[in-house]
VOMAR-630927 format. One record per residue (C-alpha): residue in three letters; x, y, z. Coordinates in steps of 0.2 Angstrom, whole numbers. Layout:
<nodes>
@rest:ALA	px:X	py:Y	pz:Z
...
</nodes>
This chain:
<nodes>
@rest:UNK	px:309	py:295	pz:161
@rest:UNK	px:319	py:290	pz:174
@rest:UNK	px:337	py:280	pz:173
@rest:UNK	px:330	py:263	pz:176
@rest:UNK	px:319	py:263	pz:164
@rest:UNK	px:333	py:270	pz:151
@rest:UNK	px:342	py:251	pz:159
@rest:UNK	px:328	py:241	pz:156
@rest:UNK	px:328	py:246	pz:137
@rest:UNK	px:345	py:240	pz:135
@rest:UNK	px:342	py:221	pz:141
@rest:UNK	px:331	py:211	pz:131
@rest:UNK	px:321	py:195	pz:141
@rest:UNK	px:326	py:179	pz:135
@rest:UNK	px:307	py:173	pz:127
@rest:UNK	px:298	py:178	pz:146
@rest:UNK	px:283	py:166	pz:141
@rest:UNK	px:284	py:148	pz:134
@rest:UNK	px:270	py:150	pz:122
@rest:UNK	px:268	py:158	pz:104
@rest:UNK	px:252	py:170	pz:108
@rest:UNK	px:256	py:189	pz:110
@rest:UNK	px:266	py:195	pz:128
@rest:UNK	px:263	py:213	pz:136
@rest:UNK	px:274	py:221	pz:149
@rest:UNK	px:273	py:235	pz:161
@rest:UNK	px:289	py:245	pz:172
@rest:UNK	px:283	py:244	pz:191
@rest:UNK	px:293	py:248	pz:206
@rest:UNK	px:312	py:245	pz:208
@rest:UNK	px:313	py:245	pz:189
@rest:UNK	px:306	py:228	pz:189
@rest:UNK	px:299	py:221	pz:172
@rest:UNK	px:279	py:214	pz:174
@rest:UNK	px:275	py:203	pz:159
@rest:UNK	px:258	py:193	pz:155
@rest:UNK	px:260	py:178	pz:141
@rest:UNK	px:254	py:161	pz:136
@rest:UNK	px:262	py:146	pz:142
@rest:UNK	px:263	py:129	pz:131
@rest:UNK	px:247	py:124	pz:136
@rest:UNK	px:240	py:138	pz:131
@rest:UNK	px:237	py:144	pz:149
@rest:UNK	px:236	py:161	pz:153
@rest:UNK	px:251	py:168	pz:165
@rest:UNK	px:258	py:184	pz:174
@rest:UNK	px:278	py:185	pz:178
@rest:UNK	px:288	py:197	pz:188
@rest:UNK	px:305	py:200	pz:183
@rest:UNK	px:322	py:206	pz:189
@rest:UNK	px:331	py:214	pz:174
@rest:UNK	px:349	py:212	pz:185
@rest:UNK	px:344	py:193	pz:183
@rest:UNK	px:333	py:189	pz:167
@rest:UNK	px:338	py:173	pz:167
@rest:UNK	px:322	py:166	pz:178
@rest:UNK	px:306	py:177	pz:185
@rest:UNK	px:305	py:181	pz:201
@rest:UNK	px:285	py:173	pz:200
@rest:UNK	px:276	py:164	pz:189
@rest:UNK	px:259	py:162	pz:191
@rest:UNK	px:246	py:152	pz:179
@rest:UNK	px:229	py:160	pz:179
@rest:UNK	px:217	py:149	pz:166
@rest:UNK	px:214	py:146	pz:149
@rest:UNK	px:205	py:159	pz:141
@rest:UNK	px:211	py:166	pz:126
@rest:UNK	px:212	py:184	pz:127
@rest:UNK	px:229	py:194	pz:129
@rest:UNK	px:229	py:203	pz:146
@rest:UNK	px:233	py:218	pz:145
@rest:UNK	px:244	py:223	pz:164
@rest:UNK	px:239	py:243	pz:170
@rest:UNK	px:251	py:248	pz:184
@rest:UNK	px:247	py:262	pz:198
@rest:UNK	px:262	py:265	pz:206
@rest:UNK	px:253	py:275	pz:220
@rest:UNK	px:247	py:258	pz:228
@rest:UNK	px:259	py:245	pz:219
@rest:UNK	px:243	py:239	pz:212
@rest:UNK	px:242	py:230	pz:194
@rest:UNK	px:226	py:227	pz:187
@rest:UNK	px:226	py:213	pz:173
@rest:UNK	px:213	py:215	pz:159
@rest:UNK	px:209	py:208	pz:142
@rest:UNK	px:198	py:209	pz:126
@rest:UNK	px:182	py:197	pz:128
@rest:UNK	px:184	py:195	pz:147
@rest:UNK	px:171	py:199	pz:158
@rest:UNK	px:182	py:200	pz:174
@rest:UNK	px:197	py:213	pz:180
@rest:UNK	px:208	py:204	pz:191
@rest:UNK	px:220	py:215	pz:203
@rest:UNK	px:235	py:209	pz:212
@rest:UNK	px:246	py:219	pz:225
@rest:UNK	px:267	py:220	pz:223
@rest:UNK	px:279	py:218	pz:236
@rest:UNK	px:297	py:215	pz:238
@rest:UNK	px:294	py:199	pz:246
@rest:UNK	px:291	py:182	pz:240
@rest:UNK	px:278	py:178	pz:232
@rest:UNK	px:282	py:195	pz:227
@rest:UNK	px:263	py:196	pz:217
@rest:UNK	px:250	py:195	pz:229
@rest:UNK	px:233	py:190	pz:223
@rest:UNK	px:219	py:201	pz:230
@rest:UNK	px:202	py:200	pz:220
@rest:UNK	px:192	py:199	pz:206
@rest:UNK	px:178	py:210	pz:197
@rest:UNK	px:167	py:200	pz:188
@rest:UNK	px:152	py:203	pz:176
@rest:UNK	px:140	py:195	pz:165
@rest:UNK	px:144	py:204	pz:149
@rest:UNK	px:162	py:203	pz:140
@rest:UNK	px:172	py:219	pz:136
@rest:UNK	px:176	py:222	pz:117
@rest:UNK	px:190	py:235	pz:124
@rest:UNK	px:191	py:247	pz:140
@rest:UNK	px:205	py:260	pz:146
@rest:UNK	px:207	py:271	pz:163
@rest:UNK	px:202	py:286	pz:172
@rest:UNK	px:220	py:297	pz:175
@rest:UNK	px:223	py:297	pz:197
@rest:UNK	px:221	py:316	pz:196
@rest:UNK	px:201	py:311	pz:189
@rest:UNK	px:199	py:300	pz:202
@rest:UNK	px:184	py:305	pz:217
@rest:UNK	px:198	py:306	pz:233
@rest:UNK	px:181	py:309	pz:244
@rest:UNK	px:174	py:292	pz:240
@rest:UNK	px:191	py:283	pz:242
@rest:UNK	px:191	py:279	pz:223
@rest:UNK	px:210	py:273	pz:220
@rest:UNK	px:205	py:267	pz:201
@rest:UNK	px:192	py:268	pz:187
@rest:UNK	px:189	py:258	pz:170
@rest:UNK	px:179	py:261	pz:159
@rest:UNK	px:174	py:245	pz:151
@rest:UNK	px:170	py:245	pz:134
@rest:UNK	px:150	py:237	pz:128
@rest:UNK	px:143	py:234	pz:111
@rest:UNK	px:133	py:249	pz:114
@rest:UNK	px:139	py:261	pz:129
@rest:UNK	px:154	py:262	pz:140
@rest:UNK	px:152	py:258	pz:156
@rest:UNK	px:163	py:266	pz:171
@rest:UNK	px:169	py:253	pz:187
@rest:UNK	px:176	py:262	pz:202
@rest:UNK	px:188	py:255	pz:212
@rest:UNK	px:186	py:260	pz:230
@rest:UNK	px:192	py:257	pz:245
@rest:UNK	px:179	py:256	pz:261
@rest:UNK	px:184	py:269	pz:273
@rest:UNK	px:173	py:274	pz:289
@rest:UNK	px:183	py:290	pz:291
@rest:UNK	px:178	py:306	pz:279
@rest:UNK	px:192	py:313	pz:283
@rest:UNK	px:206	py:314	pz:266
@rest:UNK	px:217	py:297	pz:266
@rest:UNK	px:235	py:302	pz:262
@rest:UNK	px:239	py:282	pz:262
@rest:UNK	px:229	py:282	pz:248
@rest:UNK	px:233	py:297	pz:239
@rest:UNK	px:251	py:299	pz:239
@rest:UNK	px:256	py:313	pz:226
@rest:UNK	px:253	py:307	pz:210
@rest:UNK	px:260	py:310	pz:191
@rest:UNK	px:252	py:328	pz:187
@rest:UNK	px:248	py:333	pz:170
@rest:UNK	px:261	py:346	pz:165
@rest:UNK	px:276	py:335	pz:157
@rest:UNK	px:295	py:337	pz:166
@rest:UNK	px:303	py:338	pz:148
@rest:UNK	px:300	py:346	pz:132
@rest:UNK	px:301	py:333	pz:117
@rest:UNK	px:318	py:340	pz:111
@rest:UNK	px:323	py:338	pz:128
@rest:UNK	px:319	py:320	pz:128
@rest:UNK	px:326	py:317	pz:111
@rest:UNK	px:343	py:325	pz:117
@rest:UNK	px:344	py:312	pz:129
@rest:UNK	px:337	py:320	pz:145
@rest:UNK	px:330	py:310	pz:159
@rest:UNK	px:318	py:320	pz:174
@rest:UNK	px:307	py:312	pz:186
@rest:UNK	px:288	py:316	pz:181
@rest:UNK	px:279	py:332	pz:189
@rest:UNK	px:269	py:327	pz:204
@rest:UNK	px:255	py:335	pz:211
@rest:UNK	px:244	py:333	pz:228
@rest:UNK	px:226	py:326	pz:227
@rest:UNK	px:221	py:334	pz:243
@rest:UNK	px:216	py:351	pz:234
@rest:UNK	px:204	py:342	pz:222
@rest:UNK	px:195	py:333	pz:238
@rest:UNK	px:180	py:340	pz:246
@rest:UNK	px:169	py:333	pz:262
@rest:UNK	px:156	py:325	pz:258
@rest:UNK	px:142	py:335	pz:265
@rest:UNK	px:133	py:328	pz:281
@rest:UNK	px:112	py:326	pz:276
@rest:UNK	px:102	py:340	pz:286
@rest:UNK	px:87	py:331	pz:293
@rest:UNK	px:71	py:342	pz:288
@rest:UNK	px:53	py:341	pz:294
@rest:UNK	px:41	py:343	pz:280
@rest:UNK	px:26	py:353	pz:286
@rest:UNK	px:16	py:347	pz:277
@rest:UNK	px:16	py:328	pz:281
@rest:UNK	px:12	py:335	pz:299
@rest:UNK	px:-3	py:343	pz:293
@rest:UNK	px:-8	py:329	pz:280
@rest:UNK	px:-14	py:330	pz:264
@rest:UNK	px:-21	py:346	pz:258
@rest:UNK	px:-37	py:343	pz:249
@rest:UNK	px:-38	py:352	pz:232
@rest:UNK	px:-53	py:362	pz:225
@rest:UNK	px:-60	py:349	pz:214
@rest:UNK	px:-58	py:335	pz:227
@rest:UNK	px:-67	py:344	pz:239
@rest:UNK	px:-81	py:346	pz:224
@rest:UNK	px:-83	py:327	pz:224
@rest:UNK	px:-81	py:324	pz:244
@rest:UNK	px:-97	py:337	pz:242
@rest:UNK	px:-106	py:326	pz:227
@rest:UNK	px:-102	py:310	pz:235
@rest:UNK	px:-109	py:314	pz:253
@rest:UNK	px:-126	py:323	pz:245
@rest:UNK	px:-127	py:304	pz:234
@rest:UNK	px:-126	py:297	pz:251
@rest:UNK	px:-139	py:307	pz:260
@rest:UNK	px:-150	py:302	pz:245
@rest:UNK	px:-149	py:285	pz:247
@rest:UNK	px:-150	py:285	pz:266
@rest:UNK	px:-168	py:292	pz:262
@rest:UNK	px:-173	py:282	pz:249
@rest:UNK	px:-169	py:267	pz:258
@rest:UNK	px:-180	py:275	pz:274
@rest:UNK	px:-196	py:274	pz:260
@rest:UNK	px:-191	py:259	pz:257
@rest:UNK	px:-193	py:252	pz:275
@rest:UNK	px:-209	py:261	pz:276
@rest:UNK	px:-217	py:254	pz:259
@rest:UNK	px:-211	py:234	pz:265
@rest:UNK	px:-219	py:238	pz:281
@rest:UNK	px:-238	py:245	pz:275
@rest:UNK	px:-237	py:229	pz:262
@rest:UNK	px:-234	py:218	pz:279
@rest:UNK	px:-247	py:225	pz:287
@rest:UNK	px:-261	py:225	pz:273
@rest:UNK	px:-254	py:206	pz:269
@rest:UNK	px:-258	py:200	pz:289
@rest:UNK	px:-277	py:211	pz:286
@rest:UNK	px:-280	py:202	pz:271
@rest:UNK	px:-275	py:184	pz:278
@rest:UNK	px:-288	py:189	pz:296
@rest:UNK	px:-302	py:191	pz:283
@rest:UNK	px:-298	py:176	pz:273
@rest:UNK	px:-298	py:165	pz:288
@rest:UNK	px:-315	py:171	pz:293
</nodes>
């Protein structure tokens, strides 16, 4: 845990969100305090806040009506937050800087079903090859769905803009360290030896498509059968002819002698 957050704990916000529905805040960068609430009107808002001067937010911004508590994830990697809530079936995502409007807006994900809950993939679980930066696994009646966050890259080479190093899982204190007082700055570990090239597709001939279908035995059998049926009704069809023509010619003796 590092000092600033140790600051933050001793100030208190004066009522960060006009309404009386449920508030969620998040540490991002610099120490700053982000905070999602309901305002009178029941609107649904997010607020950035300076904890050196709580008196008034740096941003406050009204998103809609719904009525779902959002609940704010931070990556600190990419100053991204990602804005989520029970019965919503969209993730919203905005971008921090340390300019004005200080909360950048960047998109949406949207669905046609609603999550009843969700949670996210640790960084260190994250696919580096496929410039995967988050993923949330979005809670169904029935299954949990994962949604990855990439970000389209032409290169395949590993992007270190992307993957800064990131909080690693071994902890910088023990708990009676921590409960002593103590304050350390987490472990960090590189992404770079969990990525891996994606493998370029080898283009193969396949023989056999050159050479064509091969027949099996029992289709040969039935080209056999089906070409001596063939042969059988060529000649039947030959005595066929034959009989029409004798009949024609008995039919023109037979109408000479009538005529006579």
């Amino acid at each position: 845990m590092s000092s600033s957050v140790s600051t933050i704990h001793q100030q208190e916000l004066p009522r960060p969100h006009e309404g009386s529905r449920p508030v969620r805040a998040v540490v991002v960068n610099d120490g700053k305090l982000l905070t999602t609430g309901f305002s009178r009107m029941s609107e649904r808002q997010v607020a950035l806040w300076d904890p050196r001067n709580p008196e008034e937010p740096l941003t406050l911004q009204e998103l809609d009506t719904s009525s779902g508590v959002l609940l704010p994830y931070y990556d600190p990697d990419t100053n991204v937050v990602y804005l989520t809530g029970k019965g919503d079936s969209s993730i919203r995502y905005f971008e921090l800087t340390g300019e004005a409007p200080f909360v950048h807006y960047l998109s949406m994900f949207s669905s046609k079903e609603s999550q009843r809950g969700g949670g996210w993939m640790p960084k260190r679980g994250l696919d580096v090859s496929k410039c995967e930066i988050a993923r949330f696994y979005k809670l169904h009646e029935r299954k949990c769905e994962p949604i990855a966050m990439t970000v389209p890259r032409k290169s395949d080479l590993f992007q270190e803009d992307l993957y800064p190093d990131t909080t690693g899982p071994d902890s910088a204190l023990t708990a009676e360290e921590w409960l002593s007082g103590k304050n350390a700055d987490p472990i960090l570990m590189s992404l770079k030896d969990g990525y891996t090239p994606q493998k370029t597709r080898e283009f193969k001939v396949n023989k056999n498509l050159l050479e064509g279908p091969k027949r099996s035995h029992l289709s040969q059998e039935r080209a056999q059968q089906e070409g001596c049926a063939l042969e059988q009704l060529s000649e039947d069809l030959k005595r066929l002819q034959a009989t029409v023509s004798a009949q024609e010619r008995r039919i023109s003796e037979l109408e000479h002698l009538v005529k006579k």
